[in-house]
Biopython code that builds the backbone (N, CA, C, O; Angstrom):
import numpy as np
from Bio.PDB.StructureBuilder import StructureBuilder

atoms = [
    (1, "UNK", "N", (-95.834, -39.921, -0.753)),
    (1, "UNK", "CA", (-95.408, -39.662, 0.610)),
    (1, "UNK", "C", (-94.604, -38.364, 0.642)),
    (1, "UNK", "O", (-93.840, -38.032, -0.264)),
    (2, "UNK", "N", (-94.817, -37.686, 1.697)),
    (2, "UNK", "CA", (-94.097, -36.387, 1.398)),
    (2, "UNK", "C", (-92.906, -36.138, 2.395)),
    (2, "UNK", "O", (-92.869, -36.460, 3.582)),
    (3, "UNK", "N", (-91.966, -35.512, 1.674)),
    (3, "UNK", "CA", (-90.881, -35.518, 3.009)),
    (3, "UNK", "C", (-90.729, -34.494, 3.773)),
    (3, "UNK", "O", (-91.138, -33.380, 3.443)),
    (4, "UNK", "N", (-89.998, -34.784, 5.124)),
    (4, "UNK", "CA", (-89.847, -33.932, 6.271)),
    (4, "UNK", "C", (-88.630, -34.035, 6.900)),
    (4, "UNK", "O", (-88.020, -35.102, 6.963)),
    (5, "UNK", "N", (-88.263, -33.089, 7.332)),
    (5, "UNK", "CA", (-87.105, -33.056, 8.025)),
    (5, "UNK", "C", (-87.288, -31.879, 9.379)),
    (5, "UNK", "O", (-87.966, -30.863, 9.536)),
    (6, "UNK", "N", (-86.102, -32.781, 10.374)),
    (6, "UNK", "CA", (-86.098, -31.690, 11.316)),
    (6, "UNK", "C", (-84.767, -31.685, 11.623)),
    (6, "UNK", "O", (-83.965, -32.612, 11.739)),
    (7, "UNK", "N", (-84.629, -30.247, 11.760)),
    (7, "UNK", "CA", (-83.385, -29.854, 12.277)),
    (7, "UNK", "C", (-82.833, -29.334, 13.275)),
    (7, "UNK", "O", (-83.568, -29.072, 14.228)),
    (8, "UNK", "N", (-81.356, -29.016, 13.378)),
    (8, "UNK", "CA", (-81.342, -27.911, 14.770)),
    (8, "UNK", "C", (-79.780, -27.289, 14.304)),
    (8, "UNK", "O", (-78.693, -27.824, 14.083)),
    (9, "UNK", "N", (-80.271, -25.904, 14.284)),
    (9, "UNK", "CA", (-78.807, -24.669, 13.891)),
    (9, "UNK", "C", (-78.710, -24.568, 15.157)),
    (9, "UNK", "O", (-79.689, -24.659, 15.898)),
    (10, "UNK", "N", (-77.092, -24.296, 15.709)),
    (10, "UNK", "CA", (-76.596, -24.129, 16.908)),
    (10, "UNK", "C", (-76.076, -22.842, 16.335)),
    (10, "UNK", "O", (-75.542, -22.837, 15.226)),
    (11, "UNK", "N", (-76.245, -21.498, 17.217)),
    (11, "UNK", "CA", (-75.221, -20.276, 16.726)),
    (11, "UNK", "C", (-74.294, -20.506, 17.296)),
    (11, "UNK", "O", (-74.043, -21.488, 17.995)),
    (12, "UNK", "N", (-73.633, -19.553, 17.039)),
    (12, "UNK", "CA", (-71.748, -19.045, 17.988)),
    (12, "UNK", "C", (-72.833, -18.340, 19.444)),
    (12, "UNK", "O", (-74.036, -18.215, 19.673)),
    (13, "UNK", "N", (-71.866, -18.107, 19.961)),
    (13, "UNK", "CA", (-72.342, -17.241, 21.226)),
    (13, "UNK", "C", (-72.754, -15.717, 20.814)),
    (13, "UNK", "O", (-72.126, -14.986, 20.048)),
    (14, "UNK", "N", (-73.957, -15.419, 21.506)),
    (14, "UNK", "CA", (-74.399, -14.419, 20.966)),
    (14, "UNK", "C", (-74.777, -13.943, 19.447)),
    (14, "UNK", "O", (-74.820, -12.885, 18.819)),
    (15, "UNK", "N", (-74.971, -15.021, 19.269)),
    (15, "UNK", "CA", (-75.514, -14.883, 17.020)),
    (15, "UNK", "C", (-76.837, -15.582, 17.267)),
    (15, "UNK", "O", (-77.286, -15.865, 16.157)),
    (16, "UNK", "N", (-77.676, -15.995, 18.233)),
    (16, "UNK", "CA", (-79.149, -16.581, 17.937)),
    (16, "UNK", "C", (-80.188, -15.382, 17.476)),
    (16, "UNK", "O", (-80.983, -15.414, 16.536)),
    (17, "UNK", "N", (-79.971, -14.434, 18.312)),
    (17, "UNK", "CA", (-81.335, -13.452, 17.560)),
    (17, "UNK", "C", (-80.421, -13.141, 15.923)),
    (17, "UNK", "O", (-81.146, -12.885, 14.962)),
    (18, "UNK", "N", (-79.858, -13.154, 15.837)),
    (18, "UNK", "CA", (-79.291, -12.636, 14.465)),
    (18, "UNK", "C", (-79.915, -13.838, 14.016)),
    (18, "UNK", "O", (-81.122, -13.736, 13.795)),
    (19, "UNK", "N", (-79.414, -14.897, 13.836)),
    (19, "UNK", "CA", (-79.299, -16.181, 13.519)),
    (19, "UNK", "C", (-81.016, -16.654, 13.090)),
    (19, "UNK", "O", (-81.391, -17.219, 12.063)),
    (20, "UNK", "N", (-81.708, -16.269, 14.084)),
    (20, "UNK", "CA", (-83.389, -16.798, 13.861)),
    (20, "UNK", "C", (-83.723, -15.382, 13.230)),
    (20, "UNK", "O", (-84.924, -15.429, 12.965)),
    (21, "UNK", "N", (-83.220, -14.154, 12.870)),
    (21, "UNK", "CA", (-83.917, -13.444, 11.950)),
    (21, "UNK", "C", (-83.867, -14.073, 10.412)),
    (21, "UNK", "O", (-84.764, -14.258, 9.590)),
    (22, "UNK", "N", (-82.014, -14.395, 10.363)),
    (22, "UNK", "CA", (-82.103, -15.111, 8.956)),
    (22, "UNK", "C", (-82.846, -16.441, 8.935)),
    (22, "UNK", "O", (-83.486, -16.638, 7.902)),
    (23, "UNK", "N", (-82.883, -17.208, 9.685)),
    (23, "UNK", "CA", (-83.912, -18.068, 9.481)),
    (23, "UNK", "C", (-85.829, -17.624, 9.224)),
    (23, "UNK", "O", (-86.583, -18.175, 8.422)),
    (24, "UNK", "N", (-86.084, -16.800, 9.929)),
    (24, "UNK", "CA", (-87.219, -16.298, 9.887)),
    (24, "UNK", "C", (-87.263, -15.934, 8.341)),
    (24, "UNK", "O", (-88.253, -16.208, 7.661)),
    (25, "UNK", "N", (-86.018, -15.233, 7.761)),
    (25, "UNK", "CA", (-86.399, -14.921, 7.013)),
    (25, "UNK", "C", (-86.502, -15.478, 5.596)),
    (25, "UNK", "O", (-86.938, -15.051, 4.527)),
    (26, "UNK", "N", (-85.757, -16.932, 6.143)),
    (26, "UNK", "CA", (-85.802, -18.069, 5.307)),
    (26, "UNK", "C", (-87.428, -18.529, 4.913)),
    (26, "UNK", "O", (-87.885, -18.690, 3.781)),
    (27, "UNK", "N", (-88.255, -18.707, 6.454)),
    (27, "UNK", "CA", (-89.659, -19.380, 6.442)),
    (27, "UNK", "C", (-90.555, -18.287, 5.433)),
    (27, "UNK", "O", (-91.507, -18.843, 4.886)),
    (28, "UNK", "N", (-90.384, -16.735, 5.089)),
    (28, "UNK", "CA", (-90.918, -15.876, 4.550)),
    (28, "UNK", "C", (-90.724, -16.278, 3.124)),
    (28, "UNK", "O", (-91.610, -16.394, 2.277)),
    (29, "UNK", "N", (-89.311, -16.494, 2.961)),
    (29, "UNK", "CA", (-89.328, -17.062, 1.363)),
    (29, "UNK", "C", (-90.097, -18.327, 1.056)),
    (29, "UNK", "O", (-90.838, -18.608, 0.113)),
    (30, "UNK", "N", (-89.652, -19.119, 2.285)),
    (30, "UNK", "CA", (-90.244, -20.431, 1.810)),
    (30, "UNK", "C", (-91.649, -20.603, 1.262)),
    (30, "UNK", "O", (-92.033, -21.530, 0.549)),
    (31, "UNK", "N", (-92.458, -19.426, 1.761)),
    (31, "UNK", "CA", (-94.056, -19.317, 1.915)),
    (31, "UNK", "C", (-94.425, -19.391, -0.088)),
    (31, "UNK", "O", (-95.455, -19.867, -0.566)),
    (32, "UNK", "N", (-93.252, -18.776, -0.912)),
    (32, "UNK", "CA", (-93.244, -18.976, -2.296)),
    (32, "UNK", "C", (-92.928, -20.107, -3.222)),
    (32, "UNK", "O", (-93.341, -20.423, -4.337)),
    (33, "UNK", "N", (-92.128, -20.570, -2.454)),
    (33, "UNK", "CA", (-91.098, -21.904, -3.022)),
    (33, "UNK", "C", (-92.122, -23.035, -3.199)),
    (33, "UNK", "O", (-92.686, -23.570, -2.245)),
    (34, "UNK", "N", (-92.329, -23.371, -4.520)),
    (34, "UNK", "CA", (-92.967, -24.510, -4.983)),
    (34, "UNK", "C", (-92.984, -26.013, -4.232)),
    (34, "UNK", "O", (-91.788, -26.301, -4.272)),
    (35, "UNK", "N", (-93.435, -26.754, -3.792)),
    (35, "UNK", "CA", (-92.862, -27.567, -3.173)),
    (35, "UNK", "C", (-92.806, -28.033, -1.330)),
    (35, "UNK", "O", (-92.744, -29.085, -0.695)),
    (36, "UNK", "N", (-92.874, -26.523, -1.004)),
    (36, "UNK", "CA", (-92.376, -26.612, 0.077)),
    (36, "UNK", "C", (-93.923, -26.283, 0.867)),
    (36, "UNK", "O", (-94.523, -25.247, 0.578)),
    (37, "UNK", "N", (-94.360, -27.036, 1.647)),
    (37, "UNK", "CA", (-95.875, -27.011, 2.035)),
    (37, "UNK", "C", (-95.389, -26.717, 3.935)),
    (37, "UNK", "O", (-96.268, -26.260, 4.666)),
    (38, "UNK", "N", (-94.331, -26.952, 4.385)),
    (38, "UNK", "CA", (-94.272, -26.196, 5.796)),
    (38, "UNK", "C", (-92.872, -26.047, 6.019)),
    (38, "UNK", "O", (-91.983, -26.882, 5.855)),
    (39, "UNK", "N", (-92.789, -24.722, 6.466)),
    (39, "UNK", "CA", (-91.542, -24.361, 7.256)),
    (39, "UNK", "C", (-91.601, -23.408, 8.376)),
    (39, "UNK", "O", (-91.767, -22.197, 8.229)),
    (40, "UNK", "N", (-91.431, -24.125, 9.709)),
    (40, "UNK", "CA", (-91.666, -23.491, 11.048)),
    (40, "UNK", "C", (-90.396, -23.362, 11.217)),
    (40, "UNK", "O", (-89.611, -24.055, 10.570)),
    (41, "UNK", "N", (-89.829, -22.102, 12.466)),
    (41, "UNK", "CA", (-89.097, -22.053, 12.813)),
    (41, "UNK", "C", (-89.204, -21.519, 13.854)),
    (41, "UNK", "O", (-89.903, -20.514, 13.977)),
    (42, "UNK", "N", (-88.391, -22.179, 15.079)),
    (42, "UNK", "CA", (-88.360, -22.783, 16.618)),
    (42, "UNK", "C", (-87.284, -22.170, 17.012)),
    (42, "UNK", "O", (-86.234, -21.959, 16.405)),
    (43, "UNK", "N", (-87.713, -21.810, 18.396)),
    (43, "UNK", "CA", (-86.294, -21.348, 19.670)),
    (43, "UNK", "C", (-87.097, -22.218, 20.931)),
    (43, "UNK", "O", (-88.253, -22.498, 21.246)),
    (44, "UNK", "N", (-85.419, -22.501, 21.532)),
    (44, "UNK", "CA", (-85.900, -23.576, 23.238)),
    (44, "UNK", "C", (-85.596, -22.658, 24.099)),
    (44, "UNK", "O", (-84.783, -21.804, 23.746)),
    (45, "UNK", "N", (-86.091, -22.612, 25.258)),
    (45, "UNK", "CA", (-85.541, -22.084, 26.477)),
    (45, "UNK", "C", (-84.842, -22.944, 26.723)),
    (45, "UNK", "O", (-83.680, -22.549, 26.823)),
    (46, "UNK", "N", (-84.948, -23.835, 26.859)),
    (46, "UNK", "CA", (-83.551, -24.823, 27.366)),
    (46, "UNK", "C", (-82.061, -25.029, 26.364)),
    (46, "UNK", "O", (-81.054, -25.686, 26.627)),
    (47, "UNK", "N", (-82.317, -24.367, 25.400)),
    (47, "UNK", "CA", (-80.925, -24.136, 24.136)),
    (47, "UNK", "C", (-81.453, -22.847, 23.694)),
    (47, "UNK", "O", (-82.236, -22.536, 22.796)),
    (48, "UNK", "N", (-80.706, -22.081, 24.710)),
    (48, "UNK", "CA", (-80.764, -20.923, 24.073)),
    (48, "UNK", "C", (-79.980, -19.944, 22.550)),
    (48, "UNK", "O", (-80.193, -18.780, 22.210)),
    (49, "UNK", "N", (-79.010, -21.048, 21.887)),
    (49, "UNK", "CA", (-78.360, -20.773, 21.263)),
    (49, "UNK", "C", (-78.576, -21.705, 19.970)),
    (49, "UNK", "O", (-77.805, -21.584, 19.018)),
    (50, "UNK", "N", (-79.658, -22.662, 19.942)),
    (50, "UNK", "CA", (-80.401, -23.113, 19.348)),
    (50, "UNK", "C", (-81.752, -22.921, 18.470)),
    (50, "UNK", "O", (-82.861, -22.526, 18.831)),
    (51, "UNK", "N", (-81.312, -23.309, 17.269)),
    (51, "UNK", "CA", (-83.105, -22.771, 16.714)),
    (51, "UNK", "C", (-83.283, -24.354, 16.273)),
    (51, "UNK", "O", (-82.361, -25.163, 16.376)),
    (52, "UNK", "N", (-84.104, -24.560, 15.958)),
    (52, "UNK", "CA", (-85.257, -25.535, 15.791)),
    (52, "UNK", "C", (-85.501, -25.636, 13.960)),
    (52, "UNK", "O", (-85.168, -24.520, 13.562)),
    (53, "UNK", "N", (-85.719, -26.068, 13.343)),
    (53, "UNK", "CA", (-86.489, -25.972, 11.887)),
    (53, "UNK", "C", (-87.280, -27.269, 11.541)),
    (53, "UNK", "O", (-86.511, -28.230, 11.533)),
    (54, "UNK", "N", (-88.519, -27.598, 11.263)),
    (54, "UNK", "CA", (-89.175, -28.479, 11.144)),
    (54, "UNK", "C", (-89.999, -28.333, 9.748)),
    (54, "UNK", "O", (-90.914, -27.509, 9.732)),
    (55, "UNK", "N", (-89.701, -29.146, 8.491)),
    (55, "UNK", "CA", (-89.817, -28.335, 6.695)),
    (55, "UNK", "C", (-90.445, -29.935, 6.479)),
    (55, "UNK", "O", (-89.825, -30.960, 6.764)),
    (56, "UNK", "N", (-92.090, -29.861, 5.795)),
    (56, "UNK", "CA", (-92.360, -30.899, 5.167)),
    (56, "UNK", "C", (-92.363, -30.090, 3.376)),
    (56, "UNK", "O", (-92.461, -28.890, 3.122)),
    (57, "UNK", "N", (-92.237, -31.125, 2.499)),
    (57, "UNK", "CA", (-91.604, -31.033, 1.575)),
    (57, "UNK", "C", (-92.855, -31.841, 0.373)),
    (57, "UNK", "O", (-93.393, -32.786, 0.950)),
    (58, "UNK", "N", (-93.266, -31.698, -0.768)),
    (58, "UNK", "CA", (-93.973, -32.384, -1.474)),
    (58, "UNK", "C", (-93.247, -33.668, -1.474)),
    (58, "UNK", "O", (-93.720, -34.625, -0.861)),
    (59, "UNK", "N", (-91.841, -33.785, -2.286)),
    (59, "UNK", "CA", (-91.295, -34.414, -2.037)),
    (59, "UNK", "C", (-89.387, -33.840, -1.828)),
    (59, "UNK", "O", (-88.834, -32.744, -1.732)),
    (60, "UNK", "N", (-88.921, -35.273, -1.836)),
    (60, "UNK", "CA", (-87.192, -34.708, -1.639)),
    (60, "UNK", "C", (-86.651, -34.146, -2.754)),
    (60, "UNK", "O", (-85.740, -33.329, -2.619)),
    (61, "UNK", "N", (-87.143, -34.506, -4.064)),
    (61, "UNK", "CA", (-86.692, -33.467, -5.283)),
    (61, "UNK", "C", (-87.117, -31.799, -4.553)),
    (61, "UNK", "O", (-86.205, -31.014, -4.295)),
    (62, "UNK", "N", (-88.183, -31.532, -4.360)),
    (62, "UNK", "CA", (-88.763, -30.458, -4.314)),
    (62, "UNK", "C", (-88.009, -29.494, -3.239)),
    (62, "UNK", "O", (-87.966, -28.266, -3.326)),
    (63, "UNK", "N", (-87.358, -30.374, -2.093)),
    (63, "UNK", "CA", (-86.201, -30.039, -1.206)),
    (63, "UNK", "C", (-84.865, -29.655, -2.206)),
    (63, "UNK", "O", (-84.462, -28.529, -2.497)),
    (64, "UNK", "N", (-84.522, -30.487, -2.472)),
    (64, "UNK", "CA", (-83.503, -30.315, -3.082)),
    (64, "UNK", "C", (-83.169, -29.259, -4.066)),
    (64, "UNK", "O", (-82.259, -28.450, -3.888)),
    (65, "UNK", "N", (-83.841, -29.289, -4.984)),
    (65, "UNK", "CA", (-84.387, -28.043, -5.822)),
    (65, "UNK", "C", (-84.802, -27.012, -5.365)),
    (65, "UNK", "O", (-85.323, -26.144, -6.065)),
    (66, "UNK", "N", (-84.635, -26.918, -4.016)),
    (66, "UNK", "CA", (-85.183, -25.024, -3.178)),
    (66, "UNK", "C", (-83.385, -24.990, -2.895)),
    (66, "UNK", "O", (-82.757, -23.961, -3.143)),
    (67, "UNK", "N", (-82.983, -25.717, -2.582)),
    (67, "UNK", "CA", (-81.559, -25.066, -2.635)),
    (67, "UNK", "C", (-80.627, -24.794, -3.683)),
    (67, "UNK", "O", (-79.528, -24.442, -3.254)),
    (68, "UNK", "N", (-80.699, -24.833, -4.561)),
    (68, "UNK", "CA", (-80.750, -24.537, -5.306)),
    (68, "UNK", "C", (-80.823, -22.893, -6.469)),
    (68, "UNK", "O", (-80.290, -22.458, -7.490)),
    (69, "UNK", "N", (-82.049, -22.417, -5.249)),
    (69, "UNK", "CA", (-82.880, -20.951, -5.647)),
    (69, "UNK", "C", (-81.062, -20.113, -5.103)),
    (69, "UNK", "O", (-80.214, -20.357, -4.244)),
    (70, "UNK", "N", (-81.202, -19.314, -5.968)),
    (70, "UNK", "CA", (-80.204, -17.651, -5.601)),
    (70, "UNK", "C", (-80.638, -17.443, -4.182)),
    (70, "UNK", "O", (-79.851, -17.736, -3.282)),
    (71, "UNK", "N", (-81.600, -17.052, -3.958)),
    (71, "UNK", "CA", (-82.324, -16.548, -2.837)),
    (71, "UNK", "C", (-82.044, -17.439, -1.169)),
    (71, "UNK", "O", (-81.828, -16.997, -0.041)),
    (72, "UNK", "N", (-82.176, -18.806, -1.700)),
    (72, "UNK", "CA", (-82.018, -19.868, -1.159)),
    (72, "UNK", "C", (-80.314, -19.718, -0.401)),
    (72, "UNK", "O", (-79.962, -19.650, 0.777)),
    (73, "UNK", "N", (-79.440, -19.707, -1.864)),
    (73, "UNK", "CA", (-78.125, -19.832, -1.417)),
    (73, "UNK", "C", (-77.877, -18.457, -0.669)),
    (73, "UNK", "O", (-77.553, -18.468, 0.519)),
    (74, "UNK", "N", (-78.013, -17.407, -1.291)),
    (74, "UNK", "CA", (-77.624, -16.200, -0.501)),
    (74, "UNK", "C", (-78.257, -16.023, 1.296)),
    (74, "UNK", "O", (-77.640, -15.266, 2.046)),
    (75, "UNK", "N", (-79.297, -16.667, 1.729)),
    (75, "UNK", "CA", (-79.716, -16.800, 3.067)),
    (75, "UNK", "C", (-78.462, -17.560, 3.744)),
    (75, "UNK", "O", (-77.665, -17.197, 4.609)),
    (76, "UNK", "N", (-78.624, -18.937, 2.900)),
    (76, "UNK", "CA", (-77.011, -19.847, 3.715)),
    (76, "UNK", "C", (-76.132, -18.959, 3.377)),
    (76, "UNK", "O", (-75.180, -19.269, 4.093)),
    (77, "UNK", "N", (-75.833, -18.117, 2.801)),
    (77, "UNK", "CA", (-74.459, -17.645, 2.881)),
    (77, "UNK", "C", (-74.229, -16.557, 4.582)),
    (77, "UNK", "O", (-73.280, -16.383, 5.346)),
    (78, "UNK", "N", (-75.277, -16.193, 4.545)),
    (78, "UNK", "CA", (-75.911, -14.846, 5.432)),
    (78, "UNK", "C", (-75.789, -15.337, 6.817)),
    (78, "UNK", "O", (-75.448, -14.735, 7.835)),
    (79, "UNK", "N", (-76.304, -17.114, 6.548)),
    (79, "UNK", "CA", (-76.181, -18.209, 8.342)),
    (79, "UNK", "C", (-75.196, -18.117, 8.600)),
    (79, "UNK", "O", (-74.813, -17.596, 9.648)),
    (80, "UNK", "N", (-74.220, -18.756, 7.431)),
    (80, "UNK", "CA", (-72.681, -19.618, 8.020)),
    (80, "UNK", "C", (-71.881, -18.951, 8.935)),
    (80, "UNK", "O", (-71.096, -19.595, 9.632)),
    (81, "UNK", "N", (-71.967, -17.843, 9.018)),
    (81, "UNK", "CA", (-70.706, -17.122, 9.957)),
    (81, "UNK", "C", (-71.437, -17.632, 11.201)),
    (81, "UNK", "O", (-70.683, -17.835, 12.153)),
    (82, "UNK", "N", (-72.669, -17.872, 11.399)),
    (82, "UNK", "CA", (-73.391, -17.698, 12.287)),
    (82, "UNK", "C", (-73.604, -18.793, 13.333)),
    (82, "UNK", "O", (-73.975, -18.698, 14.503)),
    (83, "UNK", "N", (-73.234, -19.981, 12.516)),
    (83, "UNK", "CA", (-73.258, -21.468, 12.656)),
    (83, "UNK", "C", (-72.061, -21.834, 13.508)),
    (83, "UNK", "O", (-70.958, -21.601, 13.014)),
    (84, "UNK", "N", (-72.111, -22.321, 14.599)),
    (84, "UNK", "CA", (-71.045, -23.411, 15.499)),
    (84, "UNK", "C", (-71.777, -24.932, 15.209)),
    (84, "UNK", "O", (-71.251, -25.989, 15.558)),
    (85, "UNK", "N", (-72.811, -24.858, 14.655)),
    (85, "UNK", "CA", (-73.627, -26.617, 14.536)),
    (85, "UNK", "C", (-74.472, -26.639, 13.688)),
    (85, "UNK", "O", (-75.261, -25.707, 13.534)),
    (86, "UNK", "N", (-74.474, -27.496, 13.114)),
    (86, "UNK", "CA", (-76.029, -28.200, 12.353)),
    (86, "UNK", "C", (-76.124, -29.457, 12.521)),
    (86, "UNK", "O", (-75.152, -30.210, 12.447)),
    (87, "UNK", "N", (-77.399, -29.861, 12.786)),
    (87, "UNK", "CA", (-77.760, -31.557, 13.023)),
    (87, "UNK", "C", (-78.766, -31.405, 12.123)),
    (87, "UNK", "O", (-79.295, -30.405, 11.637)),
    (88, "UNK", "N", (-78.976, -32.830, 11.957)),
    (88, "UNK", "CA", (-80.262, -33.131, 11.209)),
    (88, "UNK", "C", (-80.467, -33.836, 12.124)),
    (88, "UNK", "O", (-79.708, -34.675, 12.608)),
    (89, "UNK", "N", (-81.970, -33.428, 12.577)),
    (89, "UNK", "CA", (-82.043, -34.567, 13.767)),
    (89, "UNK", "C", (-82.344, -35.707, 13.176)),
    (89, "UNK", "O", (-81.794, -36.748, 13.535)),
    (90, "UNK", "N", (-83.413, -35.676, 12.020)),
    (90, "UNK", "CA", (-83.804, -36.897, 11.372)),
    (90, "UNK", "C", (-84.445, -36.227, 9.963)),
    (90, "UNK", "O", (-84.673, -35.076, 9.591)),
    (91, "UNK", "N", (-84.576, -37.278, 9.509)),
    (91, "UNK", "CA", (-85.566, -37.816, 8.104)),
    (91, "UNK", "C", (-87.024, -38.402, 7.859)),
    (91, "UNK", "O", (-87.484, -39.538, 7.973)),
    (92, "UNK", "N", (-87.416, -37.530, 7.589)),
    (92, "UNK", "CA", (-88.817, -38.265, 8.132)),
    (92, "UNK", "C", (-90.087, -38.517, 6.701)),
    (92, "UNK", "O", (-90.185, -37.865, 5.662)),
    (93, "UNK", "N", (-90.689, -39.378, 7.049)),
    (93, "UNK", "CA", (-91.825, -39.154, 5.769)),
    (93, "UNK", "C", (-93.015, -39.221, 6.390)),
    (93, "UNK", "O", (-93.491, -40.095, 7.115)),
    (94, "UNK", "N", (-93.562, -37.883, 5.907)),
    (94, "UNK", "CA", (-94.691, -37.095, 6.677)),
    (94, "UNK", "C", (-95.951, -37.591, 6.309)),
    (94, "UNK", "O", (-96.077, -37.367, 5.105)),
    (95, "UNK", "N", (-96.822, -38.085, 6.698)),
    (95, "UNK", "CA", (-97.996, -38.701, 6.444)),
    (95, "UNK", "C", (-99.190, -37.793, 6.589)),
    (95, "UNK", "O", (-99.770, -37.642, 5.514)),
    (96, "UNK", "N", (-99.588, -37.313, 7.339)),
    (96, "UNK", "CA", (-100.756, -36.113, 7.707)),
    (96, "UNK", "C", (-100.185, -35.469, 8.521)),
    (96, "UNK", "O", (-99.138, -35.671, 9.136)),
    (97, "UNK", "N", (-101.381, -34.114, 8.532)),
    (97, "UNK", "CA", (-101.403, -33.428, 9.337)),
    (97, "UNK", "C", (-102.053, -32.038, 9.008)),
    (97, "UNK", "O", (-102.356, -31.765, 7.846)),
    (98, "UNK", "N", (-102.222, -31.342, 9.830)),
    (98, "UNK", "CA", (-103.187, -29.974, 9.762)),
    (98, "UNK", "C", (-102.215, -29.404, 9.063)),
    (98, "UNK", "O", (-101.091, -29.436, 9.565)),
    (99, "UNK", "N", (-102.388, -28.785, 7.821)),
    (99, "UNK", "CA", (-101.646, -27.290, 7.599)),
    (99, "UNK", "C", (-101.528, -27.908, 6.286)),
    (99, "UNK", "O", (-101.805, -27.298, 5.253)),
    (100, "UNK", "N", (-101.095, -29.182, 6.317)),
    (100, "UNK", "CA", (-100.513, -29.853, 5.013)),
    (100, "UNK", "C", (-101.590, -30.204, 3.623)),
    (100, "UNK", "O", (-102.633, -30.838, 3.781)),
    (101, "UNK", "N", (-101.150, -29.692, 2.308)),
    (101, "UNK", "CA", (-101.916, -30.347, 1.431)),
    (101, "UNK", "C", (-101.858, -30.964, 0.996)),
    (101, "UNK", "O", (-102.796, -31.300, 0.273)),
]
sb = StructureBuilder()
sb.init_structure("model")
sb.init_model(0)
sb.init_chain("A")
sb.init_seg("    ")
for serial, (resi, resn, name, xyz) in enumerate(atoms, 1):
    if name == "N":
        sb.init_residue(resn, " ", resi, " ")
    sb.init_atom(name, np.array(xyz, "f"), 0.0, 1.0, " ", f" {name:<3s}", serial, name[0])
structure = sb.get_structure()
C-alpha cells in the first residue's frame, strides 16, 4: 500500500509567491528522490496565502528518508521564515491512480 499525504503551508502575508517558488522547487527535486512517485503542488483562489501539497509515497519509510536528503533540509530551511501554518490535512493510503506506479 503506498502512502499519501496532503497538506496545506499557510505563508505570512505577502510570502505565497515566494513561498510556492520554494515549494515548486521542492516538486523539481522530488522528480529524483527514490520513493517518491507524486508531488503536486497547489494554490486556491479562495486561500490566497495558501499552497496545497498532495505527495504519494512508495511507502512511509521512503517519506521519511527524503527528509532526510541535504537538499531536502536546506528547501525547509528556505520555507520556515515563510510559514505562519502547516496542517496535515490527513494521512492517507493511496490505492490507485493515473500517474502512479
Amino acid at each position: 500500500m503506498k502512502f499519501g499525504l496532503y497538506g496545506k503551508l499557510v505563508a505570512v502575508e505577502g510570502k505565497q509567491n515566494r513561498l510556492a517558488d520554494i515549494m515548486t522547487n521542492v516538486a523539481t527535486f522530488m522528480e529524483e528522490v527514490e520513493g517518491c512517485e507524486l508531488y503536486v503542488v497547489n494554490v486556491s483562489e479562495e486561500e490566497p496565502d495558501a499552497i496545497f501539497v498532495f505527495e504519494v509515497w512508495e511507502d512511509e519509510e521512503a517519506h521519511q528518508a527524503s527528509l532526510t536528503l541535504e537538499t531536502t533540509r536546506s528547501l525547509i530551511g528556505q520555507a520556515k521564515p515563510m510559514l505562519a501554518d502547516v496542517q496535515r490535512i490527513s494521512t492517507l493510503q493511496t490505492i490507485a491512480g493515473k500517474g502512479l506506479s
